[in-house]
C-alpha positions as CSV (number, residue, x, y, z in Angstrom):
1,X,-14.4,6.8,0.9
2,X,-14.1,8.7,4.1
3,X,-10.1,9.2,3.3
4,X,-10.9,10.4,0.4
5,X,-13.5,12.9,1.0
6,X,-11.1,14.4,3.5
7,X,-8.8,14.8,0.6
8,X,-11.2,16.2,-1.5
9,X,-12.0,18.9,1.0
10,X,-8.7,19.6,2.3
11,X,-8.2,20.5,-1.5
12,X,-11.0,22.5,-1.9
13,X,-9.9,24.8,1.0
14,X,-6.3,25.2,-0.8
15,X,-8.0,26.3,-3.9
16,X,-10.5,29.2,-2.4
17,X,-11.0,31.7,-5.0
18,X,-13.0,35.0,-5.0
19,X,-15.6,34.1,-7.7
20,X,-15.4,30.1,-8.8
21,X,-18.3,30.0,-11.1
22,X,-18.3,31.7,-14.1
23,X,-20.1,35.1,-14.6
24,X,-23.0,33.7,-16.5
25,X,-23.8,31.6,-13.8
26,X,-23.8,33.8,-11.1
27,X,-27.2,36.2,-11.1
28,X,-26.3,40.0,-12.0
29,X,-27.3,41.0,-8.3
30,X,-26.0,38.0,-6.7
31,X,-22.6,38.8,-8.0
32,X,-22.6,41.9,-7.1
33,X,-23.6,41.3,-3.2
34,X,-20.7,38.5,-2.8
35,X,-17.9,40.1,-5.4
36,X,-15.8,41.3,-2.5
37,X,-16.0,37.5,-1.1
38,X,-13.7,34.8,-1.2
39,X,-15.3,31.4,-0.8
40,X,-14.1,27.9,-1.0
41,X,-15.2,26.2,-4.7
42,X,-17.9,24.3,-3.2
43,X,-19.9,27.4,-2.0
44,X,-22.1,28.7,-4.6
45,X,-24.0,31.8,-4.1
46,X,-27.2,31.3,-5.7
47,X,-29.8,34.0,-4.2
48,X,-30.1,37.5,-3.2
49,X,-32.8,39.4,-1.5
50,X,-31.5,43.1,-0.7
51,X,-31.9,44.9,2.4
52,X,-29.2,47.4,1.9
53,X,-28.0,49.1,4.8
54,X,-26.0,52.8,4.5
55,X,-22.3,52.1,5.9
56,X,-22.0,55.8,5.9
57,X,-23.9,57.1,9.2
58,X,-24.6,60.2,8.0
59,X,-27.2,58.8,5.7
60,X,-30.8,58.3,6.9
61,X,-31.4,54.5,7.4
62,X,-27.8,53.8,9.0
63,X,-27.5,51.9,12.1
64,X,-31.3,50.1,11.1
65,X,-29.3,46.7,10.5
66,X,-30.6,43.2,9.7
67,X,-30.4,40.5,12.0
68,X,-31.9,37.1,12.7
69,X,-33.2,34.5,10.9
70,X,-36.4,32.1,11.1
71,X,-38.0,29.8,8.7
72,X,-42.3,29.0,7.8
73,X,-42.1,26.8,4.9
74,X,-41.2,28.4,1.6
75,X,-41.2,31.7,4.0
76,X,-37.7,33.4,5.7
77,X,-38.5,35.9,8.1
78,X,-35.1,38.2,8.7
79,X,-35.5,40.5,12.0
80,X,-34.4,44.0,11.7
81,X,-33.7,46.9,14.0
82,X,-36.4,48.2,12.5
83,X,-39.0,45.6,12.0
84,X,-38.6,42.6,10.2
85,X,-38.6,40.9,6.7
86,X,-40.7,38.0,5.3
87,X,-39.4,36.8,2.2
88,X,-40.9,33.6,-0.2
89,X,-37.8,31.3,-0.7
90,X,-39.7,28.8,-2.5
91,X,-37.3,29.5,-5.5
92,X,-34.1,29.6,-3.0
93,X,-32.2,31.0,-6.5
94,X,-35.1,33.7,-6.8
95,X,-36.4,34.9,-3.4
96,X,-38.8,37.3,-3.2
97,X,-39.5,39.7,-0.2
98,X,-43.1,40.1,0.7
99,X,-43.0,42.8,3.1
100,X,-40.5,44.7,4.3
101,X,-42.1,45.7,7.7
102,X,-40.6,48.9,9.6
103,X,-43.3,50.2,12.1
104,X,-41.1,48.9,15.0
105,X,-38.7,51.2,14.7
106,X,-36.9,53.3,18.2
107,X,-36.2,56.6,17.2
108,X,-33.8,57.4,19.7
109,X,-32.5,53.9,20.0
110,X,-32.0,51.9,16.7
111,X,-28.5,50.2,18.1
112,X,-30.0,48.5,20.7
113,X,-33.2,47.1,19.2
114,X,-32.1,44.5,17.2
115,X,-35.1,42.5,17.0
116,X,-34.9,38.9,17.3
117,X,-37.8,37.0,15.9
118,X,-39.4,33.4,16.1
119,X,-42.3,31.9,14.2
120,X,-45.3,29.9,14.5
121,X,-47.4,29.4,11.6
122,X,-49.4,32.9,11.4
123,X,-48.3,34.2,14.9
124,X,-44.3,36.0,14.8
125,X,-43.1,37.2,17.7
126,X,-40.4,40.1,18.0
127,X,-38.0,41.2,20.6
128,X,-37.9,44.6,21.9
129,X,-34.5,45.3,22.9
130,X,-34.1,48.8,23.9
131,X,-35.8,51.1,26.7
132,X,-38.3,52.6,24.9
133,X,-38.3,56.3,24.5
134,X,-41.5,58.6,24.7
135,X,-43.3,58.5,21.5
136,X,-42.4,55.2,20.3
137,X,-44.6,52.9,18.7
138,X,-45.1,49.3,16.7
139,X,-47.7,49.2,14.2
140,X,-49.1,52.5,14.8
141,X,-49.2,51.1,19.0
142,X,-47.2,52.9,21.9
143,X,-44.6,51.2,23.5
144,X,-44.9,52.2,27.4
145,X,-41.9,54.0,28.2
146,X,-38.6,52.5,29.5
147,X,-40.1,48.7,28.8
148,X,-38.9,46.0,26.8
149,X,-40.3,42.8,26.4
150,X,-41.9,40.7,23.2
151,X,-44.3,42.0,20.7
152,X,-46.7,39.2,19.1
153,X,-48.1,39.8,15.4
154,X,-50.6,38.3,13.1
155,X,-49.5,37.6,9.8
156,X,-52.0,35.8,9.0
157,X,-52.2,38.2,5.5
158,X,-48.5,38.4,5.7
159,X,-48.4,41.7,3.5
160,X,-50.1,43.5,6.6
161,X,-49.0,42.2,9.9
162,X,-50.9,43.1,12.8
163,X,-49.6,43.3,16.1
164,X,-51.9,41.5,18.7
165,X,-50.3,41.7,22.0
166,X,-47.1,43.2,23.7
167,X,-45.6,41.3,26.9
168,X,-43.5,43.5,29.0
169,X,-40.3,41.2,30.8
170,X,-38.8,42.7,34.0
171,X,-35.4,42.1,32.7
172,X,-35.7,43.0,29.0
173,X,-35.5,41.1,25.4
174,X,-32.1,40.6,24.0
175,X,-33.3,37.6,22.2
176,X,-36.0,34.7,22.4
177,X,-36.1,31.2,22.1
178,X,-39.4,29.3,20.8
179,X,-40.8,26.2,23.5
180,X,-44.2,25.0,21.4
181,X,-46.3,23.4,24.0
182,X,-48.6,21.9,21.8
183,X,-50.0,19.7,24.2
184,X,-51.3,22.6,26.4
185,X,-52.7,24.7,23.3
186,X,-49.6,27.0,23.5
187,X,-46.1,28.4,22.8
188,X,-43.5,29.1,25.5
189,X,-41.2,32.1,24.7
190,X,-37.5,31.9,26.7
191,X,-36.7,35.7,27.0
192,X,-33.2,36.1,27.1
193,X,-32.4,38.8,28.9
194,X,-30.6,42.4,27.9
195,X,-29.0,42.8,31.2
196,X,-27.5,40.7,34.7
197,X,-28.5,43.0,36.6
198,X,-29.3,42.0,40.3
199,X,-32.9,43.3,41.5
200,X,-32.8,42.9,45.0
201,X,-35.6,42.9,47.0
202,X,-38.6,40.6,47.3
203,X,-38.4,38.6,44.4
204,X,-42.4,37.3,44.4
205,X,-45.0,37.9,41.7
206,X,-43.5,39.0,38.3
207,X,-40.7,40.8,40.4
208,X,-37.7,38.2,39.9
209,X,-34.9,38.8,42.4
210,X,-31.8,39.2,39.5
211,X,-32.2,38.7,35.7
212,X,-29.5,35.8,35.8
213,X,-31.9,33.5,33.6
214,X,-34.9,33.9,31.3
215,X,-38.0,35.0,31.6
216,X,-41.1,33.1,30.1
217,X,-44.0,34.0,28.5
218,X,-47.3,32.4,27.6
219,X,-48.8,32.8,24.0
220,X,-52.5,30.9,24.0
221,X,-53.0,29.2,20.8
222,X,-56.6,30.3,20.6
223,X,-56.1,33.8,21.4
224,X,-52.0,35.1,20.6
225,X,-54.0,38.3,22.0
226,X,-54.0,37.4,25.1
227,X,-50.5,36.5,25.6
228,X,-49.2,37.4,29.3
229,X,-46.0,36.8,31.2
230,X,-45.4,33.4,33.4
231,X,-42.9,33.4,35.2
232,X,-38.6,33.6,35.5
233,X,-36.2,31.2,35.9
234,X,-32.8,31.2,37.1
235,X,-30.0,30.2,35.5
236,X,-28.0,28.2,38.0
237,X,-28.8,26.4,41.4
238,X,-32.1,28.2,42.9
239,X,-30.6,27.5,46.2
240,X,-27.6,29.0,45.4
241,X,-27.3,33.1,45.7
242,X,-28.6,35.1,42.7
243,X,-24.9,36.7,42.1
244,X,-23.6,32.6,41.3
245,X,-26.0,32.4,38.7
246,X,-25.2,33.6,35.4
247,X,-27.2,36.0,32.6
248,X,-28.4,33.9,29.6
249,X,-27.7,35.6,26.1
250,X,-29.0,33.0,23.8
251,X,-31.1,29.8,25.2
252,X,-30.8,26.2,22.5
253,X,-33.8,23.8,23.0
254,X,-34.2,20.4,22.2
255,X,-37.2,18.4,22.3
256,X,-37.9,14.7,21.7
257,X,-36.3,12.4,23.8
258,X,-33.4,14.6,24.7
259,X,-35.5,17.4,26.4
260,X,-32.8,19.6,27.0
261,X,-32.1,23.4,27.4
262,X,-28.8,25.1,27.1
263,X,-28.3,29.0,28.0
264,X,-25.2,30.6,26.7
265,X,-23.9,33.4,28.8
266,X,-21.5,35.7,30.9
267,X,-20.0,33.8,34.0
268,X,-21.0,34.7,37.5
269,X,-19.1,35.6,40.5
270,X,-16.9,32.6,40.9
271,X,-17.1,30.5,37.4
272,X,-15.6,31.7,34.0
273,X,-18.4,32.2,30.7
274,X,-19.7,29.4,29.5
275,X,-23.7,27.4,29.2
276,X,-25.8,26.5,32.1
277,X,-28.0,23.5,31.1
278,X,-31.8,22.3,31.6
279,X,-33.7,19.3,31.5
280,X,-37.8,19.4,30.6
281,X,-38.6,15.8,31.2
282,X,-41.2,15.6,33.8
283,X,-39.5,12.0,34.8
284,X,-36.6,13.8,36.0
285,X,-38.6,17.1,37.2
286,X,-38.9,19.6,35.0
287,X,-40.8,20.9,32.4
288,X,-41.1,23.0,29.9
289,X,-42.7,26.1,32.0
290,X,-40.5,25.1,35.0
291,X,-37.3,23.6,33.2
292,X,-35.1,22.3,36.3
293,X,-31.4,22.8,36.5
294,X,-28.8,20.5,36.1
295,X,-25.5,22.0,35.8
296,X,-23.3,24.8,34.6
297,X,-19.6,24.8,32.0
298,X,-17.3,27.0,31.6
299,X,-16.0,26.8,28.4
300,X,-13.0,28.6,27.5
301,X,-13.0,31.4,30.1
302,X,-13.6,34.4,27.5
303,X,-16.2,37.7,28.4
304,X,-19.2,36.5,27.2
305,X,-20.9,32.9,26.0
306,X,-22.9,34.0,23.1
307,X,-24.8,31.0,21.6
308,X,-25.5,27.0,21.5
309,X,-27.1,24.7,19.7
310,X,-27.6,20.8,20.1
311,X,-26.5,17.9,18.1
312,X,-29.7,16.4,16.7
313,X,-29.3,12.9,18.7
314,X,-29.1,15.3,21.6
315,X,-25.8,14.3,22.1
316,X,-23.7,16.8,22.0
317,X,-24.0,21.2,22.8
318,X,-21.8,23.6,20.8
319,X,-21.0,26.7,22.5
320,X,-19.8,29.3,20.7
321,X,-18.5,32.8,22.5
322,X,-18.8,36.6,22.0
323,X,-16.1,38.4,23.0
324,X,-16.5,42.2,22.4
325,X,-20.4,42.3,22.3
326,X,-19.4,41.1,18.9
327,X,-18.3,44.9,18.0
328,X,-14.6,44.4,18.5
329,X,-11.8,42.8,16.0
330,X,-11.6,39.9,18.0
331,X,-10.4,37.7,14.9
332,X,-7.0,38.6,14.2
333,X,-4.0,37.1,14.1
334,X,-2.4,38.6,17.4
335,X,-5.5,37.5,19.4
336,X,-6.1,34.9,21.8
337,X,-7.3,32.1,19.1
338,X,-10.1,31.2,21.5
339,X,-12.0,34.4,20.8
340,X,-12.5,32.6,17.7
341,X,-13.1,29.0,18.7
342,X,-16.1,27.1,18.9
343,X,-16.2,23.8,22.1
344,X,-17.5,21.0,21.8
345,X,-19.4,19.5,25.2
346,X,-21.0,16.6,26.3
347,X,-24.7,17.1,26.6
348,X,-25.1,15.2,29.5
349,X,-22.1,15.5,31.9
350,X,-20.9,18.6,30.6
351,X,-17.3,17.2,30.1
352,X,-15.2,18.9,27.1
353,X,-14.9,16.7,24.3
354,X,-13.7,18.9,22.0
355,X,-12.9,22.5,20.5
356,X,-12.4,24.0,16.7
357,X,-10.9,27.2,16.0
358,X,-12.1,29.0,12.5
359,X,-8.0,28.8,11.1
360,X,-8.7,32.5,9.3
361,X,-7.6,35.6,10.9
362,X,-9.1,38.7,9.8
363,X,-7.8,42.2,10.1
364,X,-8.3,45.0,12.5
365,X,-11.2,46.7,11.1
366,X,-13.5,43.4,11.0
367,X,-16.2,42.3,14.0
368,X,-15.4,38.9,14.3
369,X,-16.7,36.3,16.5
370,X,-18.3,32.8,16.8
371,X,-22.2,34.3,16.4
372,X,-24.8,32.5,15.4
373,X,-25.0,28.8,13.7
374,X,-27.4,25.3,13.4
375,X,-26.5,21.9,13.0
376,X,-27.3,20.5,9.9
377,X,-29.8,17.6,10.3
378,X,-27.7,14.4,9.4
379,X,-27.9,10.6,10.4
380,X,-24.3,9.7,10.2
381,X,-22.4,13.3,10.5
382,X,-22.1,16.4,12.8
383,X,-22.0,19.1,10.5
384,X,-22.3,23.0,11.2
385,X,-23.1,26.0,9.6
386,X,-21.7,29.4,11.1
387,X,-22.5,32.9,10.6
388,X,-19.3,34.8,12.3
389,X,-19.9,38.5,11.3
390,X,-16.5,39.8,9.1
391,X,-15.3,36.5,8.8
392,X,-18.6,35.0,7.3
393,X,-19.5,31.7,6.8
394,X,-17.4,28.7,8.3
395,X,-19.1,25.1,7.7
396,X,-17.4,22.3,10.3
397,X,-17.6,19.0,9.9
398,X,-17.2,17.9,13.5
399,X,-18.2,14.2,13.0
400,X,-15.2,13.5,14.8
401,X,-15.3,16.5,18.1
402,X,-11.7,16.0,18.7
403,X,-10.7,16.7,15.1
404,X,-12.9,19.0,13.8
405,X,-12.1,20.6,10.0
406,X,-13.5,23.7,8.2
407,X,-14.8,22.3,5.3
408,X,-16.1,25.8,3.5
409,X,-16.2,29.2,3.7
410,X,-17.7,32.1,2.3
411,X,-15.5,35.4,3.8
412,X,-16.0,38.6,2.6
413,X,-13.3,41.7,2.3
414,X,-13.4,44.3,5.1
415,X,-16.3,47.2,5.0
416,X,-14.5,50.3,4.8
417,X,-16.3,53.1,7.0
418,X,-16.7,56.5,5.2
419,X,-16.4,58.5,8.4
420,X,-13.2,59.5,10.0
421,X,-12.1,58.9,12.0
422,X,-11.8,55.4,9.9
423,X,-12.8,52.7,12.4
424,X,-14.7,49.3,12.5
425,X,-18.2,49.3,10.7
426,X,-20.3,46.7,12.0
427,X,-21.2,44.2,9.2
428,X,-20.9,40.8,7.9
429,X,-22.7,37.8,9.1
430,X,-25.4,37.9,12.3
431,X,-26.6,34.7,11.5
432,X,-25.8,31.4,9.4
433,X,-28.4,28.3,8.8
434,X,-28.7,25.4,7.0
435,X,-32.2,25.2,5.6
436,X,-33.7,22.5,3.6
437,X,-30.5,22.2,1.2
438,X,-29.6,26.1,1.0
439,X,-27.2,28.0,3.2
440,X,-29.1,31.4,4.3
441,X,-27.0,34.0,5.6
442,X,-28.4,37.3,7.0
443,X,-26.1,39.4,6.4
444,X,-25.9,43.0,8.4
445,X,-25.6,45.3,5.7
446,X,-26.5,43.4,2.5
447,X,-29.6,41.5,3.0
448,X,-30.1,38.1,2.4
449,X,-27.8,35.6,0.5
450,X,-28.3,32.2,-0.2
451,X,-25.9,29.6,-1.2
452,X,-26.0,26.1,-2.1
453,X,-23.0,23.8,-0.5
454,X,-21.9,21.1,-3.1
455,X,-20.0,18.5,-0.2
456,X,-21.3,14.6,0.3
457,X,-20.9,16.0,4.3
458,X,-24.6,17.2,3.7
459,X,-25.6,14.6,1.5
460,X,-28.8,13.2,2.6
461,X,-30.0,16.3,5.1
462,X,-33.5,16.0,6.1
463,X,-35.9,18.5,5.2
464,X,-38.0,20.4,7.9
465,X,-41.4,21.9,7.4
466,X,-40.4,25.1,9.3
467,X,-37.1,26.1,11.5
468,X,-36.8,28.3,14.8
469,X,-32.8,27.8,14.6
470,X,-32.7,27.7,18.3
471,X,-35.5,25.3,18.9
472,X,-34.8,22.0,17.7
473,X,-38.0,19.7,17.7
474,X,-37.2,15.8,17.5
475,X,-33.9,14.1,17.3
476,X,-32.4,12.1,14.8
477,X,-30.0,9.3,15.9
478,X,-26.8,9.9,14.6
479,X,-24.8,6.6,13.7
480,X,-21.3,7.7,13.2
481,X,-18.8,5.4,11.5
């Protein structure tokens, strides 16, 4: 059987074509957001909730993208550079956006606020990811000049949200990573960082000495209101000298037995990019407000390790890379194919095990780059779901680490910029998850698109009651072969 699934999706591959199902089965608008795609024959795109973004950035609204993903229930919420979206996918082929929040939105400086966003039943919390200029607000509230940090809403009614609190972080908000510490009546946020900088000088109360690591922030259960900064923790040896540790980009957290943390980011003085990793188990000495460090990887030596996420047994960490600050055309065929790869490391040692590299090029005018991505949750597979900006979707069946294989795509033709002179429009695929049987895909300019993946790779994927894509919160034990 195995054999001849392989067969069957080796074929598949062979036989991509731009629109596989026939019109009438493809909604009107769903069609029309995916007709310049081409995608393997088991991809069907099923749902469409615009967001639509002006390519042309002479037109009001440009440069206001759409960004991450999170999941509630029946409820996607899509961050935006302005805000966010919260969208009902209880009909995944008919979702329908409930609010399409913008009062979060920089006037000066809309590129760099991209808004990450993670969820916890009625409380969402938002990155800030710019200096804020004079004048700007969220929900009607100032934002104190030149901060960053986390705002924390009540959607609660989710056609009004309300913001309750706003936690500045001495070294920014580039994105955040959801810790639920039920057991203490609270959530932990993991603040990645916008910048490496070193501080200098005396690193004690909510001064950290460099921001090579992730500050953390405390959101009470009771009272979201009264959420406050904790504390920052480096990402490398603490004994070791601030400029040896490294910057963390995107932070993956797994709970359960595993109790692991994994922070993807630049390298440091004397070791290439790659993940410096965590434990939280108390039994080994750390927790989840005081993770303790265990060791760093370099993994393939490129500018700038971008994400991770865990294998649900906790077994192993997929690190995927962002060469180019993910603006570049870092996908073509002339490039080094490790811009383009995504390794494959043992959880626990950190030894390689592994490495896949997406096999299609893209062209010169395409942001390309292994971005953002979830494991789907399997017993008896390793299967992934990518979002890789220009080149779309890739889904890898990695069961096997050392012999990885692409087993679907969804890759849409190149955005054409309007303003010469003609260069790279930023576009395509911020983020990629498996959901509860549907492929979401936030797309930058588009909005969101959901497809549904017909392969026995994802046959018997467990459902989830909600889905921070960087927080996973159990495991399942995997039993491959």
């Amino acid at each position: 059987m195995q054999k001849l699934r392989l067969l069957i999706a080796c074929t598949v591959v062979l036989v991509a074509t731009v629109v596989p199902l026939t019109a009438s089965a493809v909604p009107p608008e769903v069609a029309e957001a995916t007709a310049t795609f081409e995608y393997t024959q088991n991809m069907h795109p099923i749902g469409y909730s615009a967001r639509e973004i002006p390519i042309d950035n002479t037109i009001p609204g440009a440069g206001s993208f759409n960004s991450d993903l999170a999941f509630w229930g029946n409820m996607a919420v899509q961050g935006s550079y302005a805000g966010f979206r919260l969208i009902n996918i209880s009909a995944p082929a008919k979702p329908k956006e409930i609010i399409n929040y913008e009062e979060c939105f920089s006037r000066f400086n809309t590129a760099g606020n991209q808004g990450d966003i993670t969820i916890w039943g009625d409380i969402l919390m938002r990155s800030w990811n710019s200096g804020a200029d004079e004048g700007d607000t969220c929900d009607g509230e100032p934002v104190p000049e030149d901060t960053e940090g986390v705002h924390v809403f009540d959607i609660s009614d989710p056609t009004d949200p309300d913001v309750v609190a706003y936690v500045e972080t001495p070294c920014g908000s580039h994105t955040q990573t959801l810790v639920p510490d039920l057991a203490n009546d609270r959530l932990l946020i993991y603040s990645n960082p916008s910048s490496g900088a070193i501080l200098g000088g005396d690193p004690g109360g909510e001064q950290p000495i460099s921001c090579r690591g992730i500050d953390i922030i405390e959101v009470p259960l009771a009272d979201p209101s009264s959420a406050f900064y904790l504390r920052f923790e480096p990402a490398g040896d603490p004994a070791m000298p601030p400029e040896e540790h490294h910057p963390c980009h995107d932070t993956a957290v797994i709970l359960g037995k595993t109790n692991l943390v994994a922070c993807a980011g630049s390298g440091s003085a004397s070791e290439g990019t790659g993940i410096n990793v965590f434990t939280t188990d108390p039994a080994l000495g750390g927790s989840k407000e005081d993770p303790k460090w265990l060791y760093h990887k370099t993994t393939g030596g490129i500018s700038l390790g971008h994400s991770a996420s865990f294998t649900w047994d906790g077994e192993i960490i997929v690190v995927g890379h962002e060469p180019g600050g993910g603006g570049g055309a870092n996908c073509e065929a002339t490039d080094n194919p490790l811009e383009r790869t995504f390794f494959f490391v043992e959880a626990a040692t950190g030894a390689s095990i592994g490495q896949f590299t997406i096999p299609r090029p893209q062209t010169n005018v395409e942001n390309c780059t292994t971005h953002n991505y979830n494991v789907v949750p399997l017993r008896k597979r390793y299967v992934m779901v990518s979002g890789n900006y220009q080149s779309g979707i890739s889904v890898i069946d990695f069961t096997d680490p050392t012999n990885a294989e692409e087993i679907a795509y969804a890759d849409p033709a190149p955005l054409v910029d309007p303003n010469p002179p003609v260069g790279i429009e930023l576009g395509g695929d911020w983020s990629t998850y498996w959901y509860n049987g549907e492929i979401y895909e936030s797309d930058i300019t588009r909005g969101l698109i959901i497809w549904k993946l017909s392969d026995e790779a994802v046959s018997g994927a467990r459902k989830l009651d909600h889905l921070n894509p960087q927080t996973q919160m159990f495991n399942i034990s995997t039993r491959i072969g």
